[in-house]
mmCIF file of the C-alpha atoms, coordinates in Angstrom:
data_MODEL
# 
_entry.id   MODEL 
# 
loop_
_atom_site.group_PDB 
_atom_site.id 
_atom_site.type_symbol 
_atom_site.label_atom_id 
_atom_site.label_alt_id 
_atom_site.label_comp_id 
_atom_site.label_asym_id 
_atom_site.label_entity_id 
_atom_site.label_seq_id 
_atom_site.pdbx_PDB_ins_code 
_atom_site.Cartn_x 
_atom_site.Cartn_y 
_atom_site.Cartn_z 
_atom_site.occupancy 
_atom_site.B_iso_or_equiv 
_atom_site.pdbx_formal_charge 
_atom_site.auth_seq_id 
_atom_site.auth_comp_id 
_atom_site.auth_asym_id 
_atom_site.auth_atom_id 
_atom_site.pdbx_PDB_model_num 
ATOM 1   C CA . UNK A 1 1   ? 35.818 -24.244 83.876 1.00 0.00 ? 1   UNK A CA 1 
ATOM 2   C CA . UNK A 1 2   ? 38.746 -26.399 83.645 1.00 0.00 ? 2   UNK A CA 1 
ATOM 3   C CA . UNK A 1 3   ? 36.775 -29.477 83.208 1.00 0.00 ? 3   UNK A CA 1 
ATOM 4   C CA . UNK A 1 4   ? 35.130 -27.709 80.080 1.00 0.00 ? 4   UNK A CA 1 
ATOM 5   C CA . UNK A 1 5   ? 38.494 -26.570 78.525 1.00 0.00 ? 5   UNK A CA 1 
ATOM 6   C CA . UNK A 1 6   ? 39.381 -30.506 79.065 1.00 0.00 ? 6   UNK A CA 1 
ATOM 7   C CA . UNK A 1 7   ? 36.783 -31.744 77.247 1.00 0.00 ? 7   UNK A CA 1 
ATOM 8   C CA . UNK A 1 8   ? 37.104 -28.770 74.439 1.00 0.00 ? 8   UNK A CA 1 
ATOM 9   C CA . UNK A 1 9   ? 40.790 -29.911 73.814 1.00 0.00 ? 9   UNK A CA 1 
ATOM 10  C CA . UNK A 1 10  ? 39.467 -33.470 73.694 1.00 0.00 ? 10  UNK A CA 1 
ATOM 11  C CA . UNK A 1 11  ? 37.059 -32.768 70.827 1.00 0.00 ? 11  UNK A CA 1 
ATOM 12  C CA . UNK A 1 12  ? 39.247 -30.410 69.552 1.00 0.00 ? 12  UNK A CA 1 
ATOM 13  C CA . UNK A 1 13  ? 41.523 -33.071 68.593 1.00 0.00 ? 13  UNK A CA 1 
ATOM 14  C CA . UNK A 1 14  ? 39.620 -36.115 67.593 1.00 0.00 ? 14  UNK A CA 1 
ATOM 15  C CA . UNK A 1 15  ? 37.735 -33.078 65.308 1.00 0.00 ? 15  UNK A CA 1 
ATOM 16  C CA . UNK A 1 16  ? 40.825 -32.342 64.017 1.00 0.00 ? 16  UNK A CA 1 
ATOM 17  C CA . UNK A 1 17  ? 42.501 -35.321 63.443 1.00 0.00 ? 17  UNK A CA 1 
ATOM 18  C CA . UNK A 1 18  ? 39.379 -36.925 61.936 1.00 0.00 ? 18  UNK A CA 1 
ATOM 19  C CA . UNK A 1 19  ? 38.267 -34.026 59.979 1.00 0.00 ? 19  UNK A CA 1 
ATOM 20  C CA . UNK A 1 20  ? 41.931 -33.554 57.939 1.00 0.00 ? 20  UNK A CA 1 
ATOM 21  C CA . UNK A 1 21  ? 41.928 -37.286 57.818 1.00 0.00 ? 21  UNK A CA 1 
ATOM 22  C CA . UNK A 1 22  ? 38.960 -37.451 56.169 1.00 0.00 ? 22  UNK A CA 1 
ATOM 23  C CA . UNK A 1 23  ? 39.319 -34.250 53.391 1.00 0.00 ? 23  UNK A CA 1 
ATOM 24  C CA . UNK A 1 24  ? 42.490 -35.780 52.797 1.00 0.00 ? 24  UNK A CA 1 
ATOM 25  C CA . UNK A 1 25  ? 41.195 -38.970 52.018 1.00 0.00 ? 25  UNK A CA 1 
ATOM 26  C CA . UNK A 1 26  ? 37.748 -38.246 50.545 1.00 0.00 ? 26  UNK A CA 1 
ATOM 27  C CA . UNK A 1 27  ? 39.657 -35.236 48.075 1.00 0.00 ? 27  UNK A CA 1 
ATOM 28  C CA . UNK A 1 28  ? 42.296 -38.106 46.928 1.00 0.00 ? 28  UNK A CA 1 
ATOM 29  C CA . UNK A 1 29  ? 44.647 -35.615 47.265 1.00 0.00 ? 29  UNK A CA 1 
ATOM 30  C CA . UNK A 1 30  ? 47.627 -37.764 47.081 1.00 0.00 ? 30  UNK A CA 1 
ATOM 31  C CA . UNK A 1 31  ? 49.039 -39.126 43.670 1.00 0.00 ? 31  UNK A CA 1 
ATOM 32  C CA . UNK A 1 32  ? 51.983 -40.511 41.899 1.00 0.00 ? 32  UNK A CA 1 
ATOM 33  C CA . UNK A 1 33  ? 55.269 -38.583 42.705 1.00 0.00 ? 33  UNK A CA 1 
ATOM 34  C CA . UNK A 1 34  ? 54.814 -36.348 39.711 1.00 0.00 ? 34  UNK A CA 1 
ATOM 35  C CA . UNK A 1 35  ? 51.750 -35.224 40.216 1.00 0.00 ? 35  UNK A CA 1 
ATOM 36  C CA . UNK A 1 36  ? 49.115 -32.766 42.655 1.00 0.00 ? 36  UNK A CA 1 
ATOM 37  C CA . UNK A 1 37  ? 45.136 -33.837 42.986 1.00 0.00 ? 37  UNK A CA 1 
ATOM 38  C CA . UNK A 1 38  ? 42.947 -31.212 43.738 1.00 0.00 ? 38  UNK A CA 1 
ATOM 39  C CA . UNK A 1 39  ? 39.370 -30.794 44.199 1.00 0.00 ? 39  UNK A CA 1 
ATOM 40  C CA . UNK A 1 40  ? 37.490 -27.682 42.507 1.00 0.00 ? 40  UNK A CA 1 
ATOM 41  C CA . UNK A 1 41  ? 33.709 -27.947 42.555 1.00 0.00 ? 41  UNK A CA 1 
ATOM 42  C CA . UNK A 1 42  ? 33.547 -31.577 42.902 1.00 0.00 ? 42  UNK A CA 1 
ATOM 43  C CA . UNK A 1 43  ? 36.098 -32.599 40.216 1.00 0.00 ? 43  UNK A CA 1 
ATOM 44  C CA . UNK A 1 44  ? 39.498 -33.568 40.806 1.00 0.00 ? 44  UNK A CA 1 
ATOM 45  C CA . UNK A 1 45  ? 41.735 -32.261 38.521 1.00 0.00 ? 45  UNK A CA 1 
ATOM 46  C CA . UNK A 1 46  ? 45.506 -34.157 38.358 1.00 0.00 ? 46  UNK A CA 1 
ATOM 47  C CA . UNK A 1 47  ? 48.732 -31.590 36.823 1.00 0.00 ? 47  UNK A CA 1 
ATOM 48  C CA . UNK A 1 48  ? 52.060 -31.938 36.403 1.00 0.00 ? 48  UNK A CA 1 
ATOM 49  C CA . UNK A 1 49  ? 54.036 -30.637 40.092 1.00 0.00 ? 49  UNK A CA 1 
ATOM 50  C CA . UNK A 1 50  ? 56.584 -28.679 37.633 1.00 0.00 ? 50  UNK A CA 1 
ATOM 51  C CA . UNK A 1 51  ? 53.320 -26.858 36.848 1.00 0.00 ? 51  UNK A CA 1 
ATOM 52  C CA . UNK A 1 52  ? 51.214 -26.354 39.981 1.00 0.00 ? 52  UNK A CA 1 
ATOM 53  C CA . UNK A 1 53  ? 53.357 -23.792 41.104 1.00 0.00 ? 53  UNK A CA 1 
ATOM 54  C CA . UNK A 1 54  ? 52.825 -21.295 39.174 1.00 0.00 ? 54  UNK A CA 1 
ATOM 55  C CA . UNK A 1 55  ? 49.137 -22.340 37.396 1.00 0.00 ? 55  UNK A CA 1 
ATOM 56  C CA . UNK A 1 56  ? 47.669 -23.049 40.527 1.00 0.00 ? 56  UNK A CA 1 
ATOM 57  C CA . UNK A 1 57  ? 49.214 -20.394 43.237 1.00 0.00 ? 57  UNK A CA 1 
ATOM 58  C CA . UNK A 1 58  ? 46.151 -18.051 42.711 1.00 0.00 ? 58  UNK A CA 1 
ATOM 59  C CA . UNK A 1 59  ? 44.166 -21.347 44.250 1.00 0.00 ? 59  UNK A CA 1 
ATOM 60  C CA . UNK A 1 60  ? 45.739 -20.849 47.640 1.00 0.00 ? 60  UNK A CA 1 
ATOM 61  C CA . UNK A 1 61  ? 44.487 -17.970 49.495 1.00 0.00 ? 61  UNK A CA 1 
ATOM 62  C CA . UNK A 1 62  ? 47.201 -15.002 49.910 1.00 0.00 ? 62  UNK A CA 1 
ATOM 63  C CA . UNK A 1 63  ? 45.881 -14.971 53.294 1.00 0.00 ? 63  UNK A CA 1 
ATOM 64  C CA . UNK A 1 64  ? 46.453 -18.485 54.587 1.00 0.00 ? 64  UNK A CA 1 
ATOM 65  C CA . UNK A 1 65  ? 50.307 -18.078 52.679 1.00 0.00 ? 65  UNK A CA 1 
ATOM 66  C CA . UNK A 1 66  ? 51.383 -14.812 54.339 1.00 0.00 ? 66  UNK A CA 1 
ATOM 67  C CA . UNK A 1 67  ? 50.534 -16.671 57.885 1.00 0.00 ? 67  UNK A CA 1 
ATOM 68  C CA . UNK A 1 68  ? 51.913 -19.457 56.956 1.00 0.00 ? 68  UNK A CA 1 
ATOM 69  C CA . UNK A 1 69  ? 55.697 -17.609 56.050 1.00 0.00 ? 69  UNK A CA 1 
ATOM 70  C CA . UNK A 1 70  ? 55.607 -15.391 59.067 1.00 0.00 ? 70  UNK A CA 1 
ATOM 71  C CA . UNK A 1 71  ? 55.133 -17.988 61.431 1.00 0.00 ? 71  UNK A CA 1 
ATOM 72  C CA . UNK A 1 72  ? 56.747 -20.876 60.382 1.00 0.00 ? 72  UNK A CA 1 
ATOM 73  C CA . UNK A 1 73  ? 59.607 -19.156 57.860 1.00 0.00 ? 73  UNK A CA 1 
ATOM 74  C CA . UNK A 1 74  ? 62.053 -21.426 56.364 1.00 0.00 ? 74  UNK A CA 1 
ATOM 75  C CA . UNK A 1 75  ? 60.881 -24.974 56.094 1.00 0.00 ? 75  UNK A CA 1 
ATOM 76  C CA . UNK A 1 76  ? 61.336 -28.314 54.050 1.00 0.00 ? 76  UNK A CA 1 
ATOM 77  C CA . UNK A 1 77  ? 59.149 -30.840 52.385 1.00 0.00 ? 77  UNK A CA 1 
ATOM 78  C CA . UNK A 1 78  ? 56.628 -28.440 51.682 1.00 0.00 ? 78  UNK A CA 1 
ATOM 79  C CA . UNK A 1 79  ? 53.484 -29.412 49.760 1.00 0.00 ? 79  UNK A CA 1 
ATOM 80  C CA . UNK A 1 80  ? 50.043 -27.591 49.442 1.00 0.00 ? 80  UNK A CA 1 
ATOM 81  C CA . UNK A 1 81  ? 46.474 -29.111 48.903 1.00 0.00 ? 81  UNK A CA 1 
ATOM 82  C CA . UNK A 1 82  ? 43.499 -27.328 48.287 1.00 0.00 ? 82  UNK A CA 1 
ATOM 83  C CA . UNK A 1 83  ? 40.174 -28.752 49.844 1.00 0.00 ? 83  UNK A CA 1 
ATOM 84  C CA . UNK A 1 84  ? 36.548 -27.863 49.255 1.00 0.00 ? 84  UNK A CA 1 
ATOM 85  C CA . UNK A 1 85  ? 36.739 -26.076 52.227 1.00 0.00 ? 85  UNK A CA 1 
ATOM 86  C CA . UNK A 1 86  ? 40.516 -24.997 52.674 1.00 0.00 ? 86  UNK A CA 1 
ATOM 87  C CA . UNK A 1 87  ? 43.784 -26.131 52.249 1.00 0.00 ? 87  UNK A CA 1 
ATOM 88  C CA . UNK A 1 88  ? 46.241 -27.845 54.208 1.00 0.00 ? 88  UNK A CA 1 
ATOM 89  C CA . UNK A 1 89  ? 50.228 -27.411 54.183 1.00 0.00 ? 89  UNK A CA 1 
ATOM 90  C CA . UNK A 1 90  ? 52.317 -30.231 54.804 1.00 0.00 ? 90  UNK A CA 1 
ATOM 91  C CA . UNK A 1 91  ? 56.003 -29.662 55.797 1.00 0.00 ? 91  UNK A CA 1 
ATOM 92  C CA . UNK A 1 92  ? 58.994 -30.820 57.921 1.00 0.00 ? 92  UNK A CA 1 
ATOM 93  C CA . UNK A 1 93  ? 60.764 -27.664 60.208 1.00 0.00 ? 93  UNK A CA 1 
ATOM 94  C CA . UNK A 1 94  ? 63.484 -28.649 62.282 1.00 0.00 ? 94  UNK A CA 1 
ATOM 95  C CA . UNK A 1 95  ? 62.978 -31.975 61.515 1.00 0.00 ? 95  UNK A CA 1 
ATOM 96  C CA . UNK A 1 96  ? 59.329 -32.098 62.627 1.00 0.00 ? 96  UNK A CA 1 
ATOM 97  C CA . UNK A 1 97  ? 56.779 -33.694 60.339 1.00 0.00 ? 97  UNK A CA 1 
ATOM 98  C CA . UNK A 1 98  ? 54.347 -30.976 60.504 1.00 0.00 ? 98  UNK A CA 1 
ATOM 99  C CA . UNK A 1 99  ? 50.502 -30.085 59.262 1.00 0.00 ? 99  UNK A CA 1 
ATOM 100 C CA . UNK A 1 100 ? 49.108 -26.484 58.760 1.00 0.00 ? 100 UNK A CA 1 
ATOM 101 C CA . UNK A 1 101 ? 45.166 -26.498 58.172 1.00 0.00 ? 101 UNK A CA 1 
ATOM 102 C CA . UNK A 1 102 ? 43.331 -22.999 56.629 1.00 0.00 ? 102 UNK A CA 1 
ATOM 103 C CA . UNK A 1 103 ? 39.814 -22.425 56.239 1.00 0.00 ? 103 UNK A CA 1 
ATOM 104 C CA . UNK A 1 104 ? 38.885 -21.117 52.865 1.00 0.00 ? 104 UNK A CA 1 
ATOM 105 C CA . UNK A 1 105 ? 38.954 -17.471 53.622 1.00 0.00 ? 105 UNK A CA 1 
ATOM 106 C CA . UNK A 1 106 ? 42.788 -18.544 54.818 1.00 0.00 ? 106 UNK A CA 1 
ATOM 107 C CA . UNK A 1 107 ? 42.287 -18.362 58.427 1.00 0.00 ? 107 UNK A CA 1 
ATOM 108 C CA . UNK A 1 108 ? 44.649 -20.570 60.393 1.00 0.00 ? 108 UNK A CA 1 
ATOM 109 C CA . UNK A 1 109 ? 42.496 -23.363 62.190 1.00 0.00 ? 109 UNK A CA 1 
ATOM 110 C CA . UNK A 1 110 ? 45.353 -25.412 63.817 1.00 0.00 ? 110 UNK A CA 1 
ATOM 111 C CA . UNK A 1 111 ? 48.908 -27.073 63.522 1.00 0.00 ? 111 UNK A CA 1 
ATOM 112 C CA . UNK A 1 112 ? 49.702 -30.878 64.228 1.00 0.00 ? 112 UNK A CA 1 
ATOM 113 C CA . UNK A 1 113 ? 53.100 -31.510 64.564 1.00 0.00 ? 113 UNK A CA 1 
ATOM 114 C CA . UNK A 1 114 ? 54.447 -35.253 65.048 1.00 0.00 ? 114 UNK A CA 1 
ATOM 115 C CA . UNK A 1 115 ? 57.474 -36.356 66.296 1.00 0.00 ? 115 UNK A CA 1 
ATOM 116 C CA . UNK A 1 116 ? 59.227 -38.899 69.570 1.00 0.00 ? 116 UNK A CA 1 
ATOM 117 C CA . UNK A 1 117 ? 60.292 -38.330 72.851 1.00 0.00 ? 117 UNK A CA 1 
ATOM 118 C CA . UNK A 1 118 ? 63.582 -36.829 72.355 1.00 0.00 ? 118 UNK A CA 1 
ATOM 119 C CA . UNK A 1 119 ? 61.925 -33.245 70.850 1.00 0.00 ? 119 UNK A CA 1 
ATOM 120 C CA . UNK A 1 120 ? 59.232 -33.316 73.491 1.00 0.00 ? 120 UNK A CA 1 
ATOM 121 C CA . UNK A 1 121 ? 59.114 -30.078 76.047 1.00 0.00 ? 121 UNK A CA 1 
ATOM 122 C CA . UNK A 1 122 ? 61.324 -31.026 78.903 1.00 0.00 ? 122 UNK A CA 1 
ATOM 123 C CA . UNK A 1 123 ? 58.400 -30.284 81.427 1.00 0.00 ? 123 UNK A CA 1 
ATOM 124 C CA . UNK A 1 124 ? 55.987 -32.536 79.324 1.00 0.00 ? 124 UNK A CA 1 
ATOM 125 C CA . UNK A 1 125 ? 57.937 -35.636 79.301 1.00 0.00 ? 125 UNK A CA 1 
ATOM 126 C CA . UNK A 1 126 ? 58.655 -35.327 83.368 1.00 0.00 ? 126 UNK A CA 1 
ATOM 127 C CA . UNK A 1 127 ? 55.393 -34.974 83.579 1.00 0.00 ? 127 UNK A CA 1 
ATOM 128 C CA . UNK A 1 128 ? 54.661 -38.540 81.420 1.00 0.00 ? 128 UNK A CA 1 
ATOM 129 C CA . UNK A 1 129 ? 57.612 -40.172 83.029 1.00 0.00 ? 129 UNK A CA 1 
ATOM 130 C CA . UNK A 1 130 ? 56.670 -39.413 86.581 1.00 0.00 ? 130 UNK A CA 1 
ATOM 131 C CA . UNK A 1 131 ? 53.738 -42.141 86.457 1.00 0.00 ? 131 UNK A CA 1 
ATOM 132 C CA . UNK A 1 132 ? 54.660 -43.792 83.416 1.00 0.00 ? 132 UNK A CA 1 
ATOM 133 C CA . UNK A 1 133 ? 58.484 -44.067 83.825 1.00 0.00 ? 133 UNK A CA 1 
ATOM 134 C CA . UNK A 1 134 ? 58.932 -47.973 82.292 1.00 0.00 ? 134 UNK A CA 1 
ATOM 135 C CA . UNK A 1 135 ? 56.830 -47.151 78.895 1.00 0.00 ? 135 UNK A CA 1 
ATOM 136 C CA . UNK A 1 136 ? 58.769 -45.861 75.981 1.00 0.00 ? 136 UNK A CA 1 
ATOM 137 C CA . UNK A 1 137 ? 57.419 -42.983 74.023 1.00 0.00 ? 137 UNK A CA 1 
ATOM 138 C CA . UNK A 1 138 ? 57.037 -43.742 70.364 1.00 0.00 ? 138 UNK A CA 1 
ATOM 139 C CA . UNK A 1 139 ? 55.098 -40.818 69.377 1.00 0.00 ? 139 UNK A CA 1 
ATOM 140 C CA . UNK A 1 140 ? 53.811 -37.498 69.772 1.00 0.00 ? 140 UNK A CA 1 
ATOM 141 C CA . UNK A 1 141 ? 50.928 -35.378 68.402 1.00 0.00 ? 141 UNK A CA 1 
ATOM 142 C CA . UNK A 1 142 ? 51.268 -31.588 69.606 1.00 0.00 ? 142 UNK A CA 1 
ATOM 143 C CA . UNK A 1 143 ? 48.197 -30.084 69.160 1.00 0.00 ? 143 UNK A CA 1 
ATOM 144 C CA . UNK A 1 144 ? 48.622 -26.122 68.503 1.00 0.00 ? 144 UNK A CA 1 
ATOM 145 C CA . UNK A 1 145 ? 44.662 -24.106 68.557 1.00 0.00 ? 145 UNK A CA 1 
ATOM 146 C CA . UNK A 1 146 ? 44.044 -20.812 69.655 1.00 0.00 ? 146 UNK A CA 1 
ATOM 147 C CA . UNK A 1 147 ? 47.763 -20.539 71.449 1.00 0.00 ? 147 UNK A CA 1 
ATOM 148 C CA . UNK A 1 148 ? 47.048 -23.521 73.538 1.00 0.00 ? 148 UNK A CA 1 
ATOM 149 C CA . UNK A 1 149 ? 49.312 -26.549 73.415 1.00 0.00 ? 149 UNK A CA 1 
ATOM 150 C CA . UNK A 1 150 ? 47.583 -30.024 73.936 1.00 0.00 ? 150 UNK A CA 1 
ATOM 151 C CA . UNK A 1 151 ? 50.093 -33.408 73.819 1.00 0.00 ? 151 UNK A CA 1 
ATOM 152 C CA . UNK A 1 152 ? 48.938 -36.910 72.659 1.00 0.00 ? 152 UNK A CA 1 
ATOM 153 C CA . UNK A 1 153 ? 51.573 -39.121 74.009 1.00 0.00 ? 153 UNK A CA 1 
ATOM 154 C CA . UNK A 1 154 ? 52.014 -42.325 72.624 1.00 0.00 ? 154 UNK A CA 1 
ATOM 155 C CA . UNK A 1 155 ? 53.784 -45.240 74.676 1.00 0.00 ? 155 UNK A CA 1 
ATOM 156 C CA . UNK A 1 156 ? 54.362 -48.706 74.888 1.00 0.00 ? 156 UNK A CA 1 
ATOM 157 C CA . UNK A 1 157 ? 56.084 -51.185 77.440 1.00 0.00 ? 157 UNK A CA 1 
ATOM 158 C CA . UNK A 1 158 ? 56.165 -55.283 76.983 1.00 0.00 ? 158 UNK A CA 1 
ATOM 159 C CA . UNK A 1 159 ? 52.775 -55.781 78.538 1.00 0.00 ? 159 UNK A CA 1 
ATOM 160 C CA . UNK A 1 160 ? 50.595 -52.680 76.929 1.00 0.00 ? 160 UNK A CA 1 
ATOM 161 C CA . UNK A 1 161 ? 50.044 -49.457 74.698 1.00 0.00 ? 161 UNK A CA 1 
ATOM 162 C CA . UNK A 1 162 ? 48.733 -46.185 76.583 1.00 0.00 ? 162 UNK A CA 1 
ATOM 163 C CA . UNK A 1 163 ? 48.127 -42.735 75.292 1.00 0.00 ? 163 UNK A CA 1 
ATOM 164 C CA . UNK A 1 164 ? 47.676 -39.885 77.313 1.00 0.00 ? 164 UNK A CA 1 
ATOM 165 C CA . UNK A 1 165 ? 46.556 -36.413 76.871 1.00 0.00 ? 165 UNK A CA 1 
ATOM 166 C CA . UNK A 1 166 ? 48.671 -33.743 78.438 1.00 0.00 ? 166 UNK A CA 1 
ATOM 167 C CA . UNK A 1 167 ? 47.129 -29.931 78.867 1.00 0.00 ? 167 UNK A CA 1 
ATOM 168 C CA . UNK A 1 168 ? 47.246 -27.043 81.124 1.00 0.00 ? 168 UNK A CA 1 
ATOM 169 C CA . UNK A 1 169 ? 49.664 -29.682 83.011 1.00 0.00 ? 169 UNK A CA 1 
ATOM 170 C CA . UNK A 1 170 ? 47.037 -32.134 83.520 1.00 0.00 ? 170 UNK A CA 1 
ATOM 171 C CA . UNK A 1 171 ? 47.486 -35.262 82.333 1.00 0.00 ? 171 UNK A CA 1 
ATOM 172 C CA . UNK A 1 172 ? 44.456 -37.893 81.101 1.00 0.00 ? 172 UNK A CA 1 
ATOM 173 C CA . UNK A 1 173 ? 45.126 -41.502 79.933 1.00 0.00 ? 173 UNK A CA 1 
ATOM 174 C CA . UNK A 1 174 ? 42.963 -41.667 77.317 1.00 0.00 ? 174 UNK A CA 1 
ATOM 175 C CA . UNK A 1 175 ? 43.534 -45.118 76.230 1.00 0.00 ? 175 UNK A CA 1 
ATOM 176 C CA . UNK A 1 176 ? 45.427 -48.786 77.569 1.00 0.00 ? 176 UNK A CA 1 
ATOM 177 C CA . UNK A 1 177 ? 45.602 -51.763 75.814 1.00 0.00 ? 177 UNK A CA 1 
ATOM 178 C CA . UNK A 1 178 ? 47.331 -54.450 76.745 1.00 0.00 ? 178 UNK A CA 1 
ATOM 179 C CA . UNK A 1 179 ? 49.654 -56.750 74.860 1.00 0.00 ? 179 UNK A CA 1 
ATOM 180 C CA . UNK A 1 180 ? 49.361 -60.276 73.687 1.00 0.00 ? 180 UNK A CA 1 
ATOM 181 C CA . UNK A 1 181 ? 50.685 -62.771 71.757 1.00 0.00 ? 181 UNK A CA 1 
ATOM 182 C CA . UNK A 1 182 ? 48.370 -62.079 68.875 1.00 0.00 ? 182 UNK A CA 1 
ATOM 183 C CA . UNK A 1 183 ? 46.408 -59.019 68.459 1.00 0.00 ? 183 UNK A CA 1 
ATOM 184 C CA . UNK A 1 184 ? 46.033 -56.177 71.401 1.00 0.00 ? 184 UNK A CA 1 
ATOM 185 C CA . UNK A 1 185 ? 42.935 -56.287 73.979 1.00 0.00 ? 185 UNK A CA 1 
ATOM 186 C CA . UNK A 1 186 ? 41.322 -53.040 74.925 1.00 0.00 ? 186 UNK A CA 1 
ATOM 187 C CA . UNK A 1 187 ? 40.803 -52.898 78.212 1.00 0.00 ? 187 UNK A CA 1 
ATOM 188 C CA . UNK A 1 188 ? 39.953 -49.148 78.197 1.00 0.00 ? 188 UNK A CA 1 
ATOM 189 C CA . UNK A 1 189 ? 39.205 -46.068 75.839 1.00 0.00 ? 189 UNK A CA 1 
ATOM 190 C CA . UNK A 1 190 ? 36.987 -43.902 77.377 1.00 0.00 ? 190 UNK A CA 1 
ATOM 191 C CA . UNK A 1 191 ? 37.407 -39.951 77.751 1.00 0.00 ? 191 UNK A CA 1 
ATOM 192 C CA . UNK A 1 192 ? 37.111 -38.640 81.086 1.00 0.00 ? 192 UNK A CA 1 
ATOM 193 C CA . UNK A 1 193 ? 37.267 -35.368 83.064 1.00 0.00 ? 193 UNK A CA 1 
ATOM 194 C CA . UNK A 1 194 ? 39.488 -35.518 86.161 1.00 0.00 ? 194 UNK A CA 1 
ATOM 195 C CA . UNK A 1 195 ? 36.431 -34.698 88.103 1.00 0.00 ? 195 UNK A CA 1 
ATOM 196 C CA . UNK A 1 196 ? 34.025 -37.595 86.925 1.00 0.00 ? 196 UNK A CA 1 
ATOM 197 C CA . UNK A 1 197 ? 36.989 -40.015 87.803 1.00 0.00 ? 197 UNK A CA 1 
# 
């Protein structure tokens, strides 16, 4: 059972990550610093920010804003884009680059939230630095699905790069590279249950 939720989280997030990735860049959502992009039946239209407030807030479903005010309240940097098949919020809280995904009907899908070592959960990082305790980490992708936390934990020392996936307490390196003087070697990158190891 455990070896299926492993694998489940492992999809979920190269799913996620390459599915917002690729809306975000196949919409062309981002545009000059005046102005939104957004994709209605396979046209991108381009208005004034000043604007999409209030012409375009019937675009967003009600549903996907109520959740997104009740659970994450007061926040910065905020900045909606509507997708064929949802929208996506982007935002900073607590000085957390953060990223909301909705499906169309406004149902919450997941949260990504990116930041270093110094806001990651005490009990995390122990568990990183126990067996990785001369790497520095540089970054952080919590995962947030279904009430389940999942950590991609990015790291480096001199001689190589490793990321790790931490859930349910478990941790998987999921990739190692090592360092040279001109480009970076893989020497693995394969996705593993603990019991096939």
């Amino acid at each position: 059972m455990k070896n299926t939720l492993y694998i489940l989280a492992a999809l979920l997030f190269n799913l996620a990550m390459a599915r917002s990735n690729e809306l975000i860049s196949r919409n062309g959502l981002l545009d000059a610093k005046n102005s939104v992009r957004y994709q209605r039946n396979s046209k991108i239209d381009t208005i004034d920010r000043k604007d999409f407030a209030t012409s375009r807030l019937n675009s967003f479903s009600a549903k996907a804003v109520r959740h997104f005010e009740k659970s994450f309240g007061e926040v910065s940097e905020k900045h909606w884009y509507i997708l064929v098949d949802g929208s996506i919020a982007y935002f900073k809280k607590d000085g957390v680059q953060k990223k909301a995904a909705y499906d169309e009907s406004g149902n919450w899908l997941h949260t990504l939230s990116f930041y270093e070592e110094n806001k990651l959960p005490t009990d995390v990082r122990r568990l990183v630095k126990r067996e990785y305790y001369d790497y520095s980490i540089y970054l952080v992708v919590e995962i947030e699905k279904d009430n389940r936390m999942v950590y991609i934990v990015k790291m480096e020392n001199s001689n190589a790069l490793i990321t790790v996936r931490i859930w349910e307490d478990e941790m998987q390196e999921i990739e190692n590279y090592r360092k040279s003087s001109t480009k970076y070697l893989s020497l693995t990158c394969d996705i593993q249950t603990p019991a096939s190891r």
